[in-house]
C-alpha positions as CSV (number, residue, x, y, z in Angstrom):
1,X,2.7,-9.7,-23.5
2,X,6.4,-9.2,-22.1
3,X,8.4,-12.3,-21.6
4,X,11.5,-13.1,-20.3
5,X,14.4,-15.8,-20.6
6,X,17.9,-16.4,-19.2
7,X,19.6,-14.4,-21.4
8,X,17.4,-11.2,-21.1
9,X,17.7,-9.1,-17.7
10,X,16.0,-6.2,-19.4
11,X,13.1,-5.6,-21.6
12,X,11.8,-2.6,-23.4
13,X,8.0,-2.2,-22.9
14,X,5.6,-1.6,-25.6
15,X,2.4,-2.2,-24.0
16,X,0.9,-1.3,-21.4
17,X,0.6,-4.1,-18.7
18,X,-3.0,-3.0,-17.5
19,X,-4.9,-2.7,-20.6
20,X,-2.6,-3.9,-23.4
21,X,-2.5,-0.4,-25.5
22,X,0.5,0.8,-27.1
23,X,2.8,2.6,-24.8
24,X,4.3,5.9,-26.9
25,X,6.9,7.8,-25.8
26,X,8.6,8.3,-22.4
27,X,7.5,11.3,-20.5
28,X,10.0,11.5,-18.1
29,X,13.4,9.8,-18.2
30,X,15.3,9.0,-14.9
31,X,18.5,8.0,-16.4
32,X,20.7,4.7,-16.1
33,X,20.7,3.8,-12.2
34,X,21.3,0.6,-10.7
35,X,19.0,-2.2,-9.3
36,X,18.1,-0.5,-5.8
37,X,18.0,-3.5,-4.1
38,X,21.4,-5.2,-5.1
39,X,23.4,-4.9,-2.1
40,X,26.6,-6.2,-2.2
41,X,30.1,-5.5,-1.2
42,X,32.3,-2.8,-1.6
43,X,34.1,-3.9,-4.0
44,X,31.5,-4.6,-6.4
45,X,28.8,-1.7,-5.4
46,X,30.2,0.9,-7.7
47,X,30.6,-1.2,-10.9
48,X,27.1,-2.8,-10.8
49,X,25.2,-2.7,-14.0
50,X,22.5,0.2,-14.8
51,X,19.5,0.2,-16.3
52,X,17.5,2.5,-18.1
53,X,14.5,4.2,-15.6
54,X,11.7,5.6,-17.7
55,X,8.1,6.6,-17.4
56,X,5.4,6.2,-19.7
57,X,1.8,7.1,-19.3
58,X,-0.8,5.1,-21.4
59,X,-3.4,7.5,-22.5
60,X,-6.3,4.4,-22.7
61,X,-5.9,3.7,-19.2
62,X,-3.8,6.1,-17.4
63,X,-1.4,3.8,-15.5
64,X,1.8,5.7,-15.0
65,X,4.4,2.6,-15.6
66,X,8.1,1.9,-16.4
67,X,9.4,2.2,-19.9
68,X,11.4,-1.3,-19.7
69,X,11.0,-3.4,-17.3
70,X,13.8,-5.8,-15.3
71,X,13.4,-9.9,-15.1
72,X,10.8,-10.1,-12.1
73,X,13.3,-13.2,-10.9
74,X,16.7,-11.0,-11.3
75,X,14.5,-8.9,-8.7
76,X,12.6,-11.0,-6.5
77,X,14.1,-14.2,-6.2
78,X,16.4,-13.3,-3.1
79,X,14.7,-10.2,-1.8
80,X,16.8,-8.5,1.6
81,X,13.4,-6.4,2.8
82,X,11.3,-7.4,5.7
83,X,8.4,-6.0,6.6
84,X,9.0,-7.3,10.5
85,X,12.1,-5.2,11.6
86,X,9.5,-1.8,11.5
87,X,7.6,-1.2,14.3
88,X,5.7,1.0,12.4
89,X,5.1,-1.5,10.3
90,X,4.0,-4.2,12.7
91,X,1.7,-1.7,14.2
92,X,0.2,-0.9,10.6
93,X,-0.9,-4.6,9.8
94,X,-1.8,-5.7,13.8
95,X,-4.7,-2.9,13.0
96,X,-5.2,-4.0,9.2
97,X,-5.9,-7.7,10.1
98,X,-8.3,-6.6,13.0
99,X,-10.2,-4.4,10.4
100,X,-10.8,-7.1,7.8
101,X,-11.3,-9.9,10.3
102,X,-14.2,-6.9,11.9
103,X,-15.7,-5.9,8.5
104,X,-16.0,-9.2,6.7
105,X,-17.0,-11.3,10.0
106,X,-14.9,-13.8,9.1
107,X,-15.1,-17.4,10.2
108,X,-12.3,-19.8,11.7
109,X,-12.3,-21.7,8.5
110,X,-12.0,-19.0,6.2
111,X,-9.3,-18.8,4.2
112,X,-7.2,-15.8,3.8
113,X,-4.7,-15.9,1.0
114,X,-1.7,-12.8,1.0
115,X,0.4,-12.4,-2.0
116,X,3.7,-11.1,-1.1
117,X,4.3,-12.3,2.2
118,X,6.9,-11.2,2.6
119,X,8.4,-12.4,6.5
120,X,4.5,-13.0,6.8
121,X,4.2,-10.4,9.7
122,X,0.5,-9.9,8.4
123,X,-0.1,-13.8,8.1
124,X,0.4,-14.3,11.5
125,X,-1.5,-11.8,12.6
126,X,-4.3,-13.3,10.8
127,X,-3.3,-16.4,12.4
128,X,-3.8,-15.1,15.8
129,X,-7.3,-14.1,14.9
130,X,-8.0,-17.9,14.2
131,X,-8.4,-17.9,10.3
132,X,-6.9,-20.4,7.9
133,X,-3.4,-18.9,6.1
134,X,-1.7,-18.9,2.8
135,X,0.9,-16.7,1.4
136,X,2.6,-16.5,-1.7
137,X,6.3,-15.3,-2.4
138,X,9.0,-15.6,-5.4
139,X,11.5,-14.4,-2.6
140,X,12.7,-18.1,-1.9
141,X,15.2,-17.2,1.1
142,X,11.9,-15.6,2.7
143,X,9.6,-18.3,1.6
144,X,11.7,-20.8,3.1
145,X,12.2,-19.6,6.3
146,X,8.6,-18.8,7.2
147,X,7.6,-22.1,6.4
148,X,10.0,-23.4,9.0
149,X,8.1,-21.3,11.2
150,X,5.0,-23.1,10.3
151,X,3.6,-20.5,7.9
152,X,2.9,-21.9,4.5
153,X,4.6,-20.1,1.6
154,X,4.0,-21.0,-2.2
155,X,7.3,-19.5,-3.3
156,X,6.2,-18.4,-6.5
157,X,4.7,-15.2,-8.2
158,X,1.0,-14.8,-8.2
159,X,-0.7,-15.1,-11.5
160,X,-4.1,-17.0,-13.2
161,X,-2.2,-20.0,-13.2
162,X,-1.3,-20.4,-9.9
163,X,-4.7,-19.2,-8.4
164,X,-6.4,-22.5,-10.3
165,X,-3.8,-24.3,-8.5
166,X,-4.6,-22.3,-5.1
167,X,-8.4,-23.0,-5.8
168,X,-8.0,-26.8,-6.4
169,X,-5.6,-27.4,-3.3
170,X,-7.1,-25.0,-0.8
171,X,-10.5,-23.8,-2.2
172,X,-11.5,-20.4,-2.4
173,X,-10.2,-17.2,-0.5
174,X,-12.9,-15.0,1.3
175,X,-10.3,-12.9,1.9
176,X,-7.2,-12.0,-0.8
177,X,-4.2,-9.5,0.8
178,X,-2.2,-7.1,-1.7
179,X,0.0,-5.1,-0.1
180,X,2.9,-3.4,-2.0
181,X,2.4,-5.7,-4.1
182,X,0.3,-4.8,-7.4
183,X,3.1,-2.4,-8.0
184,X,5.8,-4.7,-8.8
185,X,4.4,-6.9,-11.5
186,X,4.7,-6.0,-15.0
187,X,1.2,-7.6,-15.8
188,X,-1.3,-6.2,-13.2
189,X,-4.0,-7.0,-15.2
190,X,-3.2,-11.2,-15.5
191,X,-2.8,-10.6,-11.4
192,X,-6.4,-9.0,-11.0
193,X,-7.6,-11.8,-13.5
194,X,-6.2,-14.3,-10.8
195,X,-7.5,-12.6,-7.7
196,X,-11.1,-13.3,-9.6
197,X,-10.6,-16.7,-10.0
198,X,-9.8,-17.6,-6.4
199,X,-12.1,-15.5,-4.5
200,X,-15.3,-16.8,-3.2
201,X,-18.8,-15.5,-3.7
202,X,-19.0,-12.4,-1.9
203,X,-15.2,-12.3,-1.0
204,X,-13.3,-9.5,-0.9
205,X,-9.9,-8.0,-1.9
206,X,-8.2,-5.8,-0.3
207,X,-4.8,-4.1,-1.2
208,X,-2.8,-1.6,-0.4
209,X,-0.8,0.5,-3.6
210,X,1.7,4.0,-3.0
211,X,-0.7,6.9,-4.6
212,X,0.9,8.5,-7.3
213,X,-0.9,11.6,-6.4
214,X,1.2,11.6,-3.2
215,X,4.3,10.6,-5.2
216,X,4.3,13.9,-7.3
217,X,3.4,16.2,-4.6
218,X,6.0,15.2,-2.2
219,X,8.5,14.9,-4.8
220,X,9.3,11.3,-4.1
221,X,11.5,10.7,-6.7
222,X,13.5,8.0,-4.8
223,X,10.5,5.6,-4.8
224,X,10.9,5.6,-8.8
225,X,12.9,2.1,-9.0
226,X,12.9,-0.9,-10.9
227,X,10.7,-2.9,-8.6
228,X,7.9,-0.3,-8.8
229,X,7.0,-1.4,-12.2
230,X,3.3,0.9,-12.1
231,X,2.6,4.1,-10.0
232,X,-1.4,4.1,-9.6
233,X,-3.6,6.4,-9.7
234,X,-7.2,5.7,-8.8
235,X,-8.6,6.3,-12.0
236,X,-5.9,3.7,-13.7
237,X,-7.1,1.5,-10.6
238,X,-10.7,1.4,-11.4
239,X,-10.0,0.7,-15.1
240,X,-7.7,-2.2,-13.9
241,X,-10.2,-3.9,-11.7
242,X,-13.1,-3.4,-14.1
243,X,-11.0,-5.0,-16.5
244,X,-10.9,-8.1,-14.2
245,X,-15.2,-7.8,-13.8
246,X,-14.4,-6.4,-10.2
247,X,-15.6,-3.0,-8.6
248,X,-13.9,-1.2,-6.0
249,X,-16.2,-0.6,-3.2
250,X,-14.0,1.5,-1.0
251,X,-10.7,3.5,-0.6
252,X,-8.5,4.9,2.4
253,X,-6.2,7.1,2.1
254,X,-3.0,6.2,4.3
255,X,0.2,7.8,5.4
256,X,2.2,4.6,5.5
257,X,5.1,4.4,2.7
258,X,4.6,8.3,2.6
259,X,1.3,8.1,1.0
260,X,-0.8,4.8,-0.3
261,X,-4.4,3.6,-1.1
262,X,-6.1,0.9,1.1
263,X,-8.8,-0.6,-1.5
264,X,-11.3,-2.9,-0.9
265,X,-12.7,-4.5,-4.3
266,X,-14.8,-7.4,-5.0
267,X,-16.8,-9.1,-7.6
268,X,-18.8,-6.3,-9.8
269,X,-21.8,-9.4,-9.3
270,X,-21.3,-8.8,-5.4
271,X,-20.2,-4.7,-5.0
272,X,-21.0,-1.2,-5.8
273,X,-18.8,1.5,-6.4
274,X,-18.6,3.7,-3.1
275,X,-18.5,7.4,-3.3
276,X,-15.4,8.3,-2.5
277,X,-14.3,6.4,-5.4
278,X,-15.4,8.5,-7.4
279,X,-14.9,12.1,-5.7
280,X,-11.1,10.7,-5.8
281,X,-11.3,10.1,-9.7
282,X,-12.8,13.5,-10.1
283,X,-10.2,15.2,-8.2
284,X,-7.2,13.7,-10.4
285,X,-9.1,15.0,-13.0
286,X,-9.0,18.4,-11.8
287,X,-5.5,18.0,-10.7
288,X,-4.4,17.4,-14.1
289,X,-2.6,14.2,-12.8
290,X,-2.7,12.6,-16.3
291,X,-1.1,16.0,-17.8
292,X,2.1,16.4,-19.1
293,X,2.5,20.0,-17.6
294,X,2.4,18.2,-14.0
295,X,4.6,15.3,-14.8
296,X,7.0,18.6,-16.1
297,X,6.6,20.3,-12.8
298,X,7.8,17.4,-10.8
299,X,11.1,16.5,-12.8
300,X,11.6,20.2,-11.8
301,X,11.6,19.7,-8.3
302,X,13.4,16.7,-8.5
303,X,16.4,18.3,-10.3
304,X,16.1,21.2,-7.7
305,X,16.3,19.4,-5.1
306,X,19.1,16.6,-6.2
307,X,21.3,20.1,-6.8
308,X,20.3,22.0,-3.4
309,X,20.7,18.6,-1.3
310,X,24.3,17.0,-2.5
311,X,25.3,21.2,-1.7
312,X,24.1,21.1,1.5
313,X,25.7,18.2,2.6
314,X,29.1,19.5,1.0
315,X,28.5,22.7,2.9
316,X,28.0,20.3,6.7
317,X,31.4,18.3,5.5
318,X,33.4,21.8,4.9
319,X,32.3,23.0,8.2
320,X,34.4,19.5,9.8
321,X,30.6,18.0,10.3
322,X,30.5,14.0,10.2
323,X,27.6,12.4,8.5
324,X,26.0,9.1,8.7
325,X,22.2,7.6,7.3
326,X,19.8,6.0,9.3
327,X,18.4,3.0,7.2
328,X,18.9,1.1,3.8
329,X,15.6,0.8,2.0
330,X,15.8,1.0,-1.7
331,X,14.3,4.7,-1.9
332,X,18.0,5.3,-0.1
333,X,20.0,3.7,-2.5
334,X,17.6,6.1,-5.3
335,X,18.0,9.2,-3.2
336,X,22.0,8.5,-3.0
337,X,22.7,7.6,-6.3
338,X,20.7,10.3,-7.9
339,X,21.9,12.7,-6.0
340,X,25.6,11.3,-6.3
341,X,26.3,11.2,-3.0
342,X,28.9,8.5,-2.0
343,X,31.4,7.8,1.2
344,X,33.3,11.0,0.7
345,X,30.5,12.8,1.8
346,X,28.5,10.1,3.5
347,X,30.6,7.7,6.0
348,X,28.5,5.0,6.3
349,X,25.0,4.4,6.8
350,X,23.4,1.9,9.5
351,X,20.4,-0.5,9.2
352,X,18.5,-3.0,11.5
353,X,18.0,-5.8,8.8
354,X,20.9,-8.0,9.4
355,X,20.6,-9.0,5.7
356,X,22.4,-5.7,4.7
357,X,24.7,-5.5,7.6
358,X,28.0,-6.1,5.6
359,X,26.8,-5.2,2.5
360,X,27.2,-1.7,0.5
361,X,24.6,0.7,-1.1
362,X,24.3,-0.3,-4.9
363,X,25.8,2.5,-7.2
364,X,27.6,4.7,-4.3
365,X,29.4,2.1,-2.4
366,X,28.5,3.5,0.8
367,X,28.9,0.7,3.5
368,X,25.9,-0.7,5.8
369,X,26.7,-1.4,9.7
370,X,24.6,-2.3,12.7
371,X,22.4,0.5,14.1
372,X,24.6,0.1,17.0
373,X,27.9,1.4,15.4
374,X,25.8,5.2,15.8
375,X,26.3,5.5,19.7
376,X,30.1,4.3,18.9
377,X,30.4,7.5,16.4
378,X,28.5,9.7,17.5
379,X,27.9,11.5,14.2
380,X,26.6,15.2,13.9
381,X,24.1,14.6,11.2
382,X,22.1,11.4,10.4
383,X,19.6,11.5,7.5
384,X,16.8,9.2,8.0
385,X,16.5,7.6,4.3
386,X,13.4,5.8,5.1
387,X,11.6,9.1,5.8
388,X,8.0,7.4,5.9
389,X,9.5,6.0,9.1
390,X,11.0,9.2,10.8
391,X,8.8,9.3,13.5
392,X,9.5,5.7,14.7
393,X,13.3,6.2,14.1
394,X,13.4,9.6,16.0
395,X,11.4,8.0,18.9
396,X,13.7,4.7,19.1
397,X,17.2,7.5,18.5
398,X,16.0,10.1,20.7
399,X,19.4,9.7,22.3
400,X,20.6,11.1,19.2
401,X,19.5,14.5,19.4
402,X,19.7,14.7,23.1
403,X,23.5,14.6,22.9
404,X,22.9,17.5,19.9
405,X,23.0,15.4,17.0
406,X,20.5,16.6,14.4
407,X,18.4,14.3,12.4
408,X,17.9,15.3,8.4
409,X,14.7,14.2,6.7
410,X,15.2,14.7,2.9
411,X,11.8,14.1,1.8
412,X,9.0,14.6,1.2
413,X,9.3,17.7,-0.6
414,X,5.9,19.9,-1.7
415,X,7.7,22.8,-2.9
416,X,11.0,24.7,-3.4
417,X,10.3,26.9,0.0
418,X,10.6,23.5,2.3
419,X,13.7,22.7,0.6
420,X,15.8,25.8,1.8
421,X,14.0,25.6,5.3
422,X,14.7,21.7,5.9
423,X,18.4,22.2,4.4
């Protein structure tokens, strides 16, 4: 088991964190790049520390996972995302919380219990539907401020321990939420152990994880970062849950984040595996997702289309074009850096969090105003970095392209053909 101290930022993995076999060697290397998240000024945004970005696959289980992994409290501690300034977003868990609340006929006093709360835009949607609330955060600056609100926050990460401590102060959970979640902690397997322990008889968990089959076919490369410790696959899923003596019952394929898994999991006492759980690990199969020949394929697109990109951009300036960005979520900060793509090609970049207004993208320096500063400028070009939210940022900028601005959406890329006709 991994462990960390004050001195250590950075650790270099060994096992793997779902099933505790011995990780071998990398089979794809990133590079050094800098923590995606760490915005800061100017000043400071170029000379930022990098660390190593590795993937290794673990052959016992199959969980695609990072080669060394970052303090989870250098990362999480102070954490500048909210879930709550997407519409898309808000939307996504207004329909998630009506689902569960639908499915599991939940009663007023049941408790449901979501780890990574985040601004707790799903907890209060819950909250409207009359259950009882808990969430759990390390993000303290988050943690603290939703409790002011009235939301309790534990601000701590989830693990075995804590959920005795849930269990003893609150009881059991009927209902525990994972979303985006299972995919940052370097021990997924002592979280699943935890989710055990606190969930009552017949309860139900349900998260939500990016699909690394989506991943590789869209050539999402820029959502390889520090905080995505493990990139699932459902057949890595189902060895991680049985691990825990849980089953998953159910899986839905969604669109949100550019491609994730909804799964609904219980007690292996209480559930039975549902079909299309296991069409899904057939199809990997058959995909060769767990090959080396496809992890090959896709650092191929990715240095095509880090090459084809930064020149098409050049090609926009040379022609007198201005560019700006829509957005600073840390696949931006990926996509930039990779790419090497700083303010002499990119002016600035805009972004509703006021958290990042001020601030500069880690690695490229590239500065983050208010999404108001775009009707000031009037840029030709905007790339939308967040491109799982184009549609919503389109809609809300449709001034944009009416005054014949055209909007850029980088990814995601299936194959070398939609790179020459997007750029």
């Amino acid at each position: 088991m991994n462990r960390f101290n004050e001195l250590q930022d950075i650790l270099l993995r060994t096992r793997c964190g779902a099933c505790g076999a011995k990780l071998e060697a990398p089979v794809m290397s990133l590079g050094g790049v800098p923590l995606a998240n760490e915005f800061t000024h100017c000043s400071a945004a170029k000379n930022l520390p990098v660390y190593p970005l590795d993937l290794c696959l673990c052959h016992t289980c199959g969980l695609l996972q990072l080669g060394h992994l970052v303090s989870p409290s250098r990362l999480f501690s102070s954490y500048p995302y909210l879930t709550g300034t997407s519409s898309t977003m808000k939307i996504h868990f207004e329909d998630y919380a009506r689902r569960v609340i639908k499915d599991g006929a939940l009663d007023p006093g049941d408790l449901v219990v979501d780890i990574g709360s985040n601004d707790a835009t799903l907890l209060r949607c819950f909250k409207e539907l009359g259950t009882r609330i808990l969430g759990v955060d390390p993000a303290k600056n988050l943690a603290k401020q939703v409790s002011q609100q009235g939301i309790h926050v534990i601000p701590d990460f989830f693990s075995s321990r804590l959920a005795r401590r849930i269990m003893e102060e609150y009881g059991p959970a009927s209902v525990i939420t994972a979303n985006n979640v299972m995919a940052h902690v370097p021990e997924p397997s002592d979280v699943l152990k935890g989710f055990s322990l606190l969930l009552a008889p017949g309860g139900k968990v349900i998260a939500e994880v990016p699909y690394l089959a989506d991943l590789l076919a869209g050539t999402a490369f820029d959502t390889i970062y520090h905080e995505h410790v493990s990139y699932f696959s459902v057949s890595a899923l189902v060895h991680l849950f049985r691990g825990a003596g849980m089953v998953i019952e159910k899986i839905v394929r969604l669109k949100v984040h550019g491609g994730s898994l909804r799964i609904i999991a219980g007690m292996a006492t209480h559930t039975k595996t549902g079909p299309e759980v296991e069409q899904l690990v057939r199809q990997e199969s058959k995909d060769g997702l767990r090959d080396q020949v496809t992890i090959d394929l896709f650092e191929k697109r990715v240095r095509f289309f880090k090459e084809r990109f930064k020149n098409s951009l050049l090609n926009y300036k040379k022609q007198g074009k201005s560019l700006a960005a829509y957005g600073a979520p840390a696949k931006g900060s990926m996509l930039l850096f990779h790419c090497g793509i700083g303010p002499d090609i990119l002016d600035y970049t805009v972004d509703a969090n006021p958290l990042k207004q001020g601030m500069c993208m880690p690695g490229t320096a590239i500065p983050i105003f208010p999404v108001s500063r775009l009707k000031q400028d009037r840029p030709d070009l905007l790339i939308i970095l967040p491109w799982n939210m184009a549609d919503e940022i389109i809609r809300q900028e449709s001034w944009f392209s009416v005054h014949g601005g055209k909007f850029i959406i980088p990814l995601p890329l299936s194959n070398y053909d939609q790179a020459e006709a997007r750029l």
